[in-house]
KOLTORDREN-884336 format. One record per residue: z, y negated, x negated of N, C-alpha, C, O in turn. Coordinates in pm, whole numbers, plus 50000, padded with zeros to 5 digits. Atoms other than C-alpha are relative to their C-alpha. Last residue first. Layout:
// KOLTORDREN-884336
ZYXZYXZYXZYX;...
This chain:
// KOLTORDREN-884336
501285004650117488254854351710498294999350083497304996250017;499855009450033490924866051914499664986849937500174975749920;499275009449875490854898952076499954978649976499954970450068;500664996149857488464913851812500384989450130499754980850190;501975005450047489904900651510499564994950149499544984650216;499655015449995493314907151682498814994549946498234984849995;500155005449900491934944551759500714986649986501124984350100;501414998149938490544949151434500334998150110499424991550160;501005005150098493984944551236498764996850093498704984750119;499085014249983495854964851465499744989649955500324981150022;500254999849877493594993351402500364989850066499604984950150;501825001449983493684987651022499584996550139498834987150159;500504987250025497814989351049498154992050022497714982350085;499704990049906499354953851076499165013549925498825013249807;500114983550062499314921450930500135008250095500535005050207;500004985949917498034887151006500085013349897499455017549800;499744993150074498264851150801500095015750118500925013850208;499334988249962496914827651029499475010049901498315012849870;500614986350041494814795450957501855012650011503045009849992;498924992550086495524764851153499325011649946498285015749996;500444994050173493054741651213500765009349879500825010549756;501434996750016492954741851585499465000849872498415005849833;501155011249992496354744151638499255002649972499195014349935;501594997850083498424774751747499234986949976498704982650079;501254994949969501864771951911499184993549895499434984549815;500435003350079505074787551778498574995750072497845005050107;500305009649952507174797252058499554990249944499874978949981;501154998849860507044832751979499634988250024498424987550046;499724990649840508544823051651499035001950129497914997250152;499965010149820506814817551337500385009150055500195021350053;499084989749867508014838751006499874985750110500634976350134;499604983350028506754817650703500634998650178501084990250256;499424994749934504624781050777500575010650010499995016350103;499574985349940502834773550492501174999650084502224996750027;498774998949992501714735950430499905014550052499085017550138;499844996150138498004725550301501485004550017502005003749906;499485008750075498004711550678500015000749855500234989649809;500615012849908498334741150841500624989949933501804988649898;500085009750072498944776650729499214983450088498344980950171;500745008649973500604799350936499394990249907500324983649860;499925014750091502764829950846498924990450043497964997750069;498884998950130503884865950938500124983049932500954977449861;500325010450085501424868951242501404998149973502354998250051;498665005550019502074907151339499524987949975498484990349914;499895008750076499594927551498500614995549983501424996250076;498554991550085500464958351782499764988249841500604991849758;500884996650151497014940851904500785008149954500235016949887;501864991350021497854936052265499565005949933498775014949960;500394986149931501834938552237498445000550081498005009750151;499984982650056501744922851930499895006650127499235017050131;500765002250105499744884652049499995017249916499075023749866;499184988149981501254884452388499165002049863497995003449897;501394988250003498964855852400500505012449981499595020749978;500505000449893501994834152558499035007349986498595012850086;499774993249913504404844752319498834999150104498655009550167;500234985850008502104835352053500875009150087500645021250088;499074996350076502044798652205499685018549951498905025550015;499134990749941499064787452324500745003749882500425003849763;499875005749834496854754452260500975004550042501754997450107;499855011950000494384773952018500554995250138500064996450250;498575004949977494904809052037500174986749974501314983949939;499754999749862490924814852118501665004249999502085011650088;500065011649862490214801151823500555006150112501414998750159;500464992149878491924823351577499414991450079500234983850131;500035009649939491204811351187500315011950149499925023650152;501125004949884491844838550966500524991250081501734989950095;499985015549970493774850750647499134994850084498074991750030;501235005550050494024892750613500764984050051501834982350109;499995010549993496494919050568499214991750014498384993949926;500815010650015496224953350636500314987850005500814985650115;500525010849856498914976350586499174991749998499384984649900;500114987149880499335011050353499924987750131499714990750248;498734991049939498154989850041500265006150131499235009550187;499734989650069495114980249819501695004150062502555010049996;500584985149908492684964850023500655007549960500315019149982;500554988050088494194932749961499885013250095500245017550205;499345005850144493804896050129500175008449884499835004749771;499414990950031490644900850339501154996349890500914990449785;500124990050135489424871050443501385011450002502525011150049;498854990650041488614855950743499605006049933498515011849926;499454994250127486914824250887500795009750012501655009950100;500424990450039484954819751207500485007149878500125018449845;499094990449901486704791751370499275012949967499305020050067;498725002250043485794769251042500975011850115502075016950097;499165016349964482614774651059501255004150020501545016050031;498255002849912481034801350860500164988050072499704977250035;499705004249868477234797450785501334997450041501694988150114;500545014149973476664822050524499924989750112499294994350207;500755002649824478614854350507499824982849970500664974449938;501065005050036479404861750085499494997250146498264997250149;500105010850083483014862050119498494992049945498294981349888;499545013849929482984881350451499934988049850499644976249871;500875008749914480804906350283500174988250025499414978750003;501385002950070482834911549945499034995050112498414984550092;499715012250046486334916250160498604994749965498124986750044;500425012249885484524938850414500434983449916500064972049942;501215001649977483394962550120499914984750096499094975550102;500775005750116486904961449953498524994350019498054985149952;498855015450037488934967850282498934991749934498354981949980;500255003449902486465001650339500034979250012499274969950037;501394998150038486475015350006499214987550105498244980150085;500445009950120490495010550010498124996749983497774987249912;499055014549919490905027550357499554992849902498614985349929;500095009949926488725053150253499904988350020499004979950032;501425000750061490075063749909498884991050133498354980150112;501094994949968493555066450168498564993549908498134983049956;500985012949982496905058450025498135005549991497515010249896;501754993750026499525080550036499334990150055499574983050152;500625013350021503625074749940499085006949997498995017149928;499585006449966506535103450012499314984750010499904975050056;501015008750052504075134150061501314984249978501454981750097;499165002050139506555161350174499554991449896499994992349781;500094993250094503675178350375501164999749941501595009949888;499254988050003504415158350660500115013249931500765022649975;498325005749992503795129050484500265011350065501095017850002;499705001950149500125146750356501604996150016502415000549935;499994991850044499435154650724500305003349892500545015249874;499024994449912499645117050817500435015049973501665015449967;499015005350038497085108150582501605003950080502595007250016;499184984750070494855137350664500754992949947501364999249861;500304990849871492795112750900501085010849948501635019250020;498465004149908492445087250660500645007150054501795002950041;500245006449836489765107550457501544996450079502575003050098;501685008549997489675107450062499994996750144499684985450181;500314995749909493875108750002498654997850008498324986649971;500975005649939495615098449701499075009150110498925020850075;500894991550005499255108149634498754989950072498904980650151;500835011349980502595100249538498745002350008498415008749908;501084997750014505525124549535499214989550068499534983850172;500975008449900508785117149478498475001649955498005000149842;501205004850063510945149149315499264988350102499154991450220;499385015350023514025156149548498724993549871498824981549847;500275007049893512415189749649500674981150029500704972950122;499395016049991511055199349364500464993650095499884983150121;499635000250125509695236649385501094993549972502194998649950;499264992849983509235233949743500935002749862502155004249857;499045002549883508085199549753501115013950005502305012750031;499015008850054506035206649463501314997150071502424996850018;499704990250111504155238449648500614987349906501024994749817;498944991749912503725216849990500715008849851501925011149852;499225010449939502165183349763501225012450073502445010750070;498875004150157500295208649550501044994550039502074997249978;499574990250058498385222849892501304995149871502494998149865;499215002249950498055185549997500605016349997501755017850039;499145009449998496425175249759500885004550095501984999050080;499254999550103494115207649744500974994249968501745000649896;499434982049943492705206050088501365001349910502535002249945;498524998449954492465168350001500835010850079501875011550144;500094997249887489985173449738501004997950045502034998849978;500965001649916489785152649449499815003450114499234995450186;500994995949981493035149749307498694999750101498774994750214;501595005350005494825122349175499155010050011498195009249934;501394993449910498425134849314498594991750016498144986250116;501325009649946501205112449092498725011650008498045015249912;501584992350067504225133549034499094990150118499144986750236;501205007349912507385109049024498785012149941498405015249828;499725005549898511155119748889498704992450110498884985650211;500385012150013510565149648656500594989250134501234994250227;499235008650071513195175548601498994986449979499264977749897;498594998849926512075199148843500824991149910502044990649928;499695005949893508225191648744501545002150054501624997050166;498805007149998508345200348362500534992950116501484985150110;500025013649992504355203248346501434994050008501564981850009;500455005150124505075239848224500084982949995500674976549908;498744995650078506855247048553500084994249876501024987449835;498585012349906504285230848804500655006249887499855001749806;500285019150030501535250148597501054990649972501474984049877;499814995850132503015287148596499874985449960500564978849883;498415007550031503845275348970500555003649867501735004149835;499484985150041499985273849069501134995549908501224985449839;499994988249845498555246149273500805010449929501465017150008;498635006249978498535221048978500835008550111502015008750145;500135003449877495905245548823501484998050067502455005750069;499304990949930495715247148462500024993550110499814981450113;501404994249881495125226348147500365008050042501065015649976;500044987949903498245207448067498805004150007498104996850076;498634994650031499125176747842499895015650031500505023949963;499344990649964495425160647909500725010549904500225016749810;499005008149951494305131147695500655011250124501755006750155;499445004950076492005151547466501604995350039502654997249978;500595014750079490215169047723501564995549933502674998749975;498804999950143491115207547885499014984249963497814982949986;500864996650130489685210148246500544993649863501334984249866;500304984750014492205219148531499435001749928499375013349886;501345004949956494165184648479499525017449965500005025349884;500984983549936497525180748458498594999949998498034989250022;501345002249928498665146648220499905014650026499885023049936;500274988250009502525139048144498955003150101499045001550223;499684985449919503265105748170499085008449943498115005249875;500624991750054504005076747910500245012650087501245019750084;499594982949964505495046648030499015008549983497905004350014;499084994750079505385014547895500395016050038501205024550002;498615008249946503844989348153501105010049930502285009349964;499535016750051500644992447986500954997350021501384987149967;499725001350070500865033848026500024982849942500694979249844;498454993250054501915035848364499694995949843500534987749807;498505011649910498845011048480501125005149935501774997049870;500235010650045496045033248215501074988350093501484978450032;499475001550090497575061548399499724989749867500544989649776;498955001949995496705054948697500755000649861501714993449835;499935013349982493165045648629501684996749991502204986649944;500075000950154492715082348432500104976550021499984967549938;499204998650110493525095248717500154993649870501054994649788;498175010449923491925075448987500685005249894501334996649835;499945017650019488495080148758501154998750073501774988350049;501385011749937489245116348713500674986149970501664981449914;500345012650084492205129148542498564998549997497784997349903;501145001749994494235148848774499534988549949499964977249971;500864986149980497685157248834498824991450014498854982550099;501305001549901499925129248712499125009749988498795014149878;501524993049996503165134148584498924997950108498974997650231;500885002049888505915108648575498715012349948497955011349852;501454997350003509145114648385499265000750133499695003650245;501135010549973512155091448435499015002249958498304993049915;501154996049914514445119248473499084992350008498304994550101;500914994550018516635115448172498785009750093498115019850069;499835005250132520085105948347498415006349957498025014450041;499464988450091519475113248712499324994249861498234988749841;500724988650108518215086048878500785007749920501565002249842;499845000250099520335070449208499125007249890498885018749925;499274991249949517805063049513500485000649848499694996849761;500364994550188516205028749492501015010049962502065005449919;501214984749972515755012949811499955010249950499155019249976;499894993749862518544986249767499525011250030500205020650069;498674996150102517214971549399500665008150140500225019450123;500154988450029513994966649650501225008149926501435020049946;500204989649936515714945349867499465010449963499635020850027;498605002849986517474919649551499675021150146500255032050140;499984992050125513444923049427501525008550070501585020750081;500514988450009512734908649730500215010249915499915021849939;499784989149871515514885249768499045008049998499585017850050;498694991550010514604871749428500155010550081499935022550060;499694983750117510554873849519501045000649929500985010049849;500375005850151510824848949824500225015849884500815026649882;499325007750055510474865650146499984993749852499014995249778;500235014950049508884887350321500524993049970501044989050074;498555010550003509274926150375499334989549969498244991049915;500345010650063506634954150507501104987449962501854983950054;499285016549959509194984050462498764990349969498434988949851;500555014650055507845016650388499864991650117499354991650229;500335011949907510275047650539499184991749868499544993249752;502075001450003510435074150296499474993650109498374996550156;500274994850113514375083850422498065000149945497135007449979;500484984750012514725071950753499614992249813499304981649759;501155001650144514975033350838500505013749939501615011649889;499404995250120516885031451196498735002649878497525003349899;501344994250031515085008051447501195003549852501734995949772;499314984550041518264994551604498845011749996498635021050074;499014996650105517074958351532500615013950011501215018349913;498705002349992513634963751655501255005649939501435016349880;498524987949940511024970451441500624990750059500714979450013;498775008849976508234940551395500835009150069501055008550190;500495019350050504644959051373501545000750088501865007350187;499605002849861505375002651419500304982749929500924979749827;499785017650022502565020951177501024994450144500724997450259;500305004549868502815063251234500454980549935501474976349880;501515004249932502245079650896499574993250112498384991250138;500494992249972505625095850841498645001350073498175008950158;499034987150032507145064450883499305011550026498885012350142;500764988449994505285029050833501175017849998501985021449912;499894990950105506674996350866499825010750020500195013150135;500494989449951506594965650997500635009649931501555008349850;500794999749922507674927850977498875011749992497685008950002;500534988950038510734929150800498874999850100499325001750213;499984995849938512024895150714498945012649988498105014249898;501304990350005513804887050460499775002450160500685003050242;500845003349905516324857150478498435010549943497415007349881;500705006050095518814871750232498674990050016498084984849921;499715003950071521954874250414499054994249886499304985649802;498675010350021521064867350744500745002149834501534993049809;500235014049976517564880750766500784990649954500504980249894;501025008450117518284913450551499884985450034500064976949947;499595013250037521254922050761499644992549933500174982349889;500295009350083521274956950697499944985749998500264980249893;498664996750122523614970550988499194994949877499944986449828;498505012250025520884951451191500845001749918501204992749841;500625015450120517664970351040501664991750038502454986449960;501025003849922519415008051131499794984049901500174980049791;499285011249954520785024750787498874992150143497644991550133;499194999049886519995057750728500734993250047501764996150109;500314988949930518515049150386500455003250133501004992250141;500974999949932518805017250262500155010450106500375008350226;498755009949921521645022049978499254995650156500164991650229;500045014349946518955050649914501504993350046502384998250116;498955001950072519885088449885500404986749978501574983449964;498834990349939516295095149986501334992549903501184986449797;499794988150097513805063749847501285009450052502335003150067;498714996449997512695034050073500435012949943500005021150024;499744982449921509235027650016501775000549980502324997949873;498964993250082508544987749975500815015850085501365018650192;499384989249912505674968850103500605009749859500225012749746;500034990250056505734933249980500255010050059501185009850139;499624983549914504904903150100499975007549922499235005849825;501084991650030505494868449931500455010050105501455011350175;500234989049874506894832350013499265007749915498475003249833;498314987649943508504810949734499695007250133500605009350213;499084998450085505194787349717501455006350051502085005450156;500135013350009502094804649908501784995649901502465004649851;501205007449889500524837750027500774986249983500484978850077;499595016149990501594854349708499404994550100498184992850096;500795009649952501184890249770500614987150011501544983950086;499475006449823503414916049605498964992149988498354991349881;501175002049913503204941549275500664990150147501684991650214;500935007250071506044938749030498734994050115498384982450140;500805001349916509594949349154498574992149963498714980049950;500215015849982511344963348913498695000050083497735007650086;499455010849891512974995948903499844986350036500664979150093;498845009650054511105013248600500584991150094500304979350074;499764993750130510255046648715500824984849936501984982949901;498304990949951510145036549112500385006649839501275015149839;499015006949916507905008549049501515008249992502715006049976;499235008850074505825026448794501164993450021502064991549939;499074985950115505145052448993500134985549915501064979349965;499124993049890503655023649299500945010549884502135012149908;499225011450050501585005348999501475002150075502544997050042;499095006550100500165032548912501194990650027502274989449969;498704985950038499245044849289500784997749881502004998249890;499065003949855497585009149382501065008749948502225005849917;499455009350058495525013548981501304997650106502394994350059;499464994450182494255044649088501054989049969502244992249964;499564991649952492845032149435501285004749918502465005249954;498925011449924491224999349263501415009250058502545004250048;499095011850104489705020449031500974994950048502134994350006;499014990850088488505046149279500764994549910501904998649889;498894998349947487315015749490500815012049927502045011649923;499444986750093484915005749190501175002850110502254999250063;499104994149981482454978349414500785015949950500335026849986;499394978350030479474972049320501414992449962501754984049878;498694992150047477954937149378500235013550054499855021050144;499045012850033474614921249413500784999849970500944991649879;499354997149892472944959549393500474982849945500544979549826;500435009949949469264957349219501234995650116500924990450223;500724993249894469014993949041499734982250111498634980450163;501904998050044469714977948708499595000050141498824991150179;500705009049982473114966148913498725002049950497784996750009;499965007949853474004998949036499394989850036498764987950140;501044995249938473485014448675499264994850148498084993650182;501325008250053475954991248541498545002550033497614994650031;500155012849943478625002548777498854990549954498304981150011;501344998649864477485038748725499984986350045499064982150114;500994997150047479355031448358498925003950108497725004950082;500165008650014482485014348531498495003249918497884992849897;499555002050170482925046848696499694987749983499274983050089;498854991550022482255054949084500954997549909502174998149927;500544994050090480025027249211501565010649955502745008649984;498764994850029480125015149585499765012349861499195023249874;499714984350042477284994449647501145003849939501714996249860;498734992050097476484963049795500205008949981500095015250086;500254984950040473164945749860501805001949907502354998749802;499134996750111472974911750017500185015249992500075022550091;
């Protein structure tokens, strides 16, 4: 099987002349993750999540400065007991930590994985959601490539109309001019916007705009795409408050498309990717070699730092097993964690 990673939806056709089985648009997919993320925090509703079955979803949710959230540890919230969420990770300043403990304080630009039905989710994002200043609900997006011009095809179906940077002049750009320079940032109206969306190409440059907005703006949320993982972390300490690696997504997308076309499976060999499009991996797999044992007994996070969030067995979903949950032989397992965390429960388990 032949896959290829096409840029535009016009190299996508080229891909197949050439003889590819599928092509893959991760810039699309990339674009569309960040839309749907500025949208979130522009119109307060919670849209994007994973259905892994009836009244269970996941969702990762950024916690916003000024937050009802904010500088709260997880017990003083009380998600389990009042709304039955549970929080099974979450990311700070680029470092992944699977199933906080309860006096794991939640910082300002914390993302929350959460689970639960999508009231109580919504009920936890309404929580996250720092007050808006009357007439701040502009979004600018720097750069109108294919992630640019993806994100803003998401903002504008869902009703919002941002303000386009871009260094070369076209129709649908607001601005021509360099986002880097503070004749730009000024013109584009950044101290009175509330989301700049970072679709540029290099990430010298992303994360240049990201330190020169931050200073400018410093209550502005900034959202940004990244090409190598590696400078994801460097982007949050920039002042980055949401980044999602070109990578990571390129990567997700390729293994989903294999594993769906691998011939042969048996039943202790299954796993799919569920999406490639957020800051934790998720996938659906068989484990054999936890058949029998409880997940305390395979020490299951502190080998992998992995989380299992849910079981399926039977056509029945299982949400939030305890340690003393054990494994049958036709169960399928819901797993999250960071990429790395991810690959060693594969690895360890499979």
């Amino acid at each position: 099987m032949v896959v290829s990673v096409a840029e535009n939806k016009q190299d996508a056709e080229y891909h197949r002349y050439a003889g590819a089985d599928q092509v893959i648009r991760p810039r699309q997919a990339l674009g569309r993750a960040l839309g749907n993320k500025a949208t979130l925090s522009v119109t307060r509703k919670l849209q994007e999540t994973i259905e892994l079955g009836d009244d269970f979803e996941l969702a990762e949710i950024l916690v916003e400065k000024n937050s009802d959230l904010a500088g709260q540890t997880l017990a003083e919230l009380k998600l389990p007991r009042e709304l039955g969420i549970t929080v099974n990770g979450i990311w700070s300043n680029g470092e992944f930590s699977p199933a906080p403990e309860p006096n794991t304080r939640i910082d300002a630009n914390t993302i929350l994985l959460v689970a639960g039905n999508h009231e109580a989710l919504q009920e936890v994002k309404s929580r996250t959601i720092s007050p808006m200043t009357p007439g701040s609900e502009q979004v600018i997006v720097a750069g109108y490539g294919v992630v640019g011009q993806a994100v803003i095809d998401v903002l504008e179906t869902n009703d919002v109309s941002p303000t386009v940077v871009d260094i070369t002049e076209d129709d649908r750009v607001d601005i021509t001019g360099d986002i880097n320079q503070q004749e730009t940032l000024s013109e584009s109206g950044v101290e009175n916007a509330s989301v700049v969306v970072l679709a540029l190409d290099a990430d010298t440059t992303t994360m240049y705009a990201t330190v020169a907005i931050e200073e400018l703006a410093p209550d502005i949320e900034v959202i940004t795409r990244v090409n190598d993982v590696e400078n994801t972390a460097k982007l949050y300490r920039a002042g980055a408050e949401y980044v999602l690696a070109l990578s990571t997504v390129t990567g997700r997308m390729v293994s989903s498309v294999l594993l769906e076309d691998e011939e042969g499976l048996t039943p202790e060999t299954q796993l799919e990717v569920l999406t490639p499009e957020t800051q934790f991996e998720i996938i659906r797999t068989t484990a054999p070699e936890l058949v029998g044992r409880t997940l305390k007994e395979s020490a299951v996070r502190n080998r992998t730092g992995a989380t299992v969030v849910a079981i399926e067995r039977n056509g029945e979903l299982l949400t939030n097993p305890g340690a003393g949950s054990v494994i049958k032989g036709n169960d399928r397992l819901i797993v999250t964690g960071s990429d790395d965390a991810v690959n060693a429960f594969i690895t360890t388990f499979r």
